[in-house]
N, C-alpha and C positions, 0 to 999 in steps of 0.2 A: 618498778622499772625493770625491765626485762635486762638479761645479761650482755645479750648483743650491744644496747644502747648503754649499760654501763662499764663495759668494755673499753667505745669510743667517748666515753664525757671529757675524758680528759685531754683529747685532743681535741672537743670541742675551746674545753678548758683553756688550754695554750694558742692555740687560734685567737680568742679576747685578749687574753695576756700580751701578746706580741703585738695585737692590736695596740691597746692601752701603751706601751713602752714607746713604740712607733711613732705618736702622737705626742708624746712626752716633748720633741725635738720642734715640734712648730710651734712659733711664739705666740703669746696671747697680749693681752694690752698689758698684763702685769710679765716679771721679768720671773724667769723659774730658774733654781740651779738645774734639774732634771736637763735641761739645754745642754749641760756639760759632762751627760755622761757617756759622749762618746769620744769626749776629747782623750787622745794618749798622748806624753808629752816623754820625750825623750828624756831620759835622766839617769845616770849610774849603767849605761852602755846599755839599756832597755828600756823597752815602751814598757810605760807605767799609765793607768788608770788615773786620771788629774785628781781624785779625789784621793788617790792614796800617795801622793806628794804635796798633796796642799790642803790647807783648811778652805773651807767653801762656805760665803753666808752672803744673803741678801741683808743690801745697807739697805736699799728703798726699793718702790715698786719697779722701778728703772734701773736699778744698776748692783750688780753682785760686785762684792771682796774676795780676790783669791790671795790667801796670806798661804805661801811658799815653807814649810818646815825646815828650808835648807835655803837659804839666799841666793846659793851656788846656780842655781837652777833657776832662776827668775826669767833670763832670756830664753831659754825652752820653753818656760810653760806659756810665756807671750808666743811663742814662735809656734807652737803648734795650736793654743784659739784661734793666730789669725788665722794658719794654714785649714783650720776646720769650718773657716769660714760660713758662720754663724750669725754673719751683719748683725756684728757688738762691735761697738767703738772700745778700744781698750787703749789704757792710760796706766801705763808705771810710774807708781810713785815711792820708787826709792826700798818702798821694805812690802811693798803689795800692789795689786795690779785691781784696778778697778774697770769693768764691764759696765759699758752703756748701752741701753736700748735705745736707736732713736725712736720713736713715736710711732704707731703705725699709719697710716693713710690708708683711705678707702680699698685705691688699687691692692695695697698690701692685704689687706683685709681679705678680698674676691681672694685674690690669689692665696691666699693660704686655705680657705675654705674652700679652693679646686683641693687642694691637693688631699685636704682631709677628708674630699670625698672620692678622689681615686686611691688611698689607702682603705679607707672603708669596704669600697667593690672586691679589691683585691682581697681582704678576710673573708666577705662575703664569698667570694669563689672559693677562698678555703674552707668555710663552713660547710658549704655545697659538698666537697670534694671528701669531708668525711662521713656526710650524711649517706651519700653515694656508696661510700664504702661498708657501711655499716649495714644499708638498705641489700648492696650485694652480696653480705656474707648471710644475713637472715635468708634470704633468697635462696642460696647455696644450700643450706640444713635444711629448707625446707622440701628443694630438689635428690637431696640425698634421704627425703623421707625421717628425718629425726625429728620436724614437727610437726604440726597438723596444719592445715591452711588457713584454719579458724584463727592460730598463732600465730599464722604470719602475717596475718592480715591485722593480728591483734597489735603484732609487736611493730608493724610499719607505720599503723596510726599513733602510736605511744613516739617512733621517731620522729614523725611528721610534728608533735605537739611541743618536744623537745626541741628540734631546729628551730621552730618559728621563734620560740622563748629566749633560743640564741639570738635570734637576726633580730629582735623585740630590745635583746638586751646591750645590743650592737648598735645599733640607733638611738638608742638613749646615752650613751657614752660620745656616739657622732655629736649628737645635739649641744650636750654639756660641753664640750668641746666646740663648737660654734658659737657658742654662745659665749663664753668667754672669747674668743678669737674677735669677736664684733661687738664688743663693751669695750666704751670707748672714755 
């Protein structure tokens, strides 16, 4: 691997990453905590992280338990899932707050597999966006004459082999991600 291309992996690298984390937040037919980690829930006169005021667990496929380390706090952290609206039914019971998923429908189904595929484009354009950059600084050394055109032609096909391997590895993540999204 040439230095240009290992240079940029690692913003190919975070490209997936943020892919992956992004997709975290659309429901599948089963019920994930990963849903809840953008929830921040007001508490002790600052936004907190829901998981570093609450314990977090899946009771069944449908419905998480948020058990509150501090009782004081229970209408916050109700007040900011609903606010993060997340269509979860929630239910205080007293000493914890349980999450419901309702069922997904068809309709729901389509529409969350739009959306995991304008997330998907949107990496896609940032893959592009660093291959592009990568593509232009090889270009650059080879205009300033620091490589020979054999190399740049060598190290363009090495990028070209490593993007596809991205956008290769980026549609099997789509896929697995559809796939539960429409298991039903």
């Amino acid at each position: 691997m040439n230095q240009y291309l290992e240079a940029g992996q690692s913003e190919f690298n975070k490209a997936l990453d943020f892919f992956r984390q992004d997709i975290n937040n659309l429901r599948t037919g089963r019920i994930n905590p990963a849903i809840l980690e953008t929830v921040q829930v007001e508490a002790y006169d600052i936004l907190n992280p829901l998981n570093a005021v609450s314990n977090i667990s899946v009771a069944d496929a449908r419905s998480i338990l948020i058990i509150p380390w501090d009782k004081k706090i229970m209408k916050s952290i109700e007040k900011a899932i609903v606010e993060a609206d997340l269509n979860l039914g929630v239910v205080n019971e007293g000493d914890k707050l349980r999450l419901s998923a309702p069922p997904l429908t068809e309709e729901n189904r389509q529409d969350l597999v739009r959306k995991l595929n304008e997330k998907m484009e949107k990496t896609r354009i940032s893959l592009r966006a660093v291959r592009d950059n990568i593509k232009n600084s090889i270009e650059k050394v080879f205009v300033d004459k620091e490589i020979s055109e054999d190399d740049k032609f060598r190290f363009i096909k090495e990028l070209d082999e490593f993007s596809a391997k991205q956008n290769e590895e980026l549609k099997n993540i789509r896929d697995n991600k559809e796939k539960d999204i429409m298991e039903i």
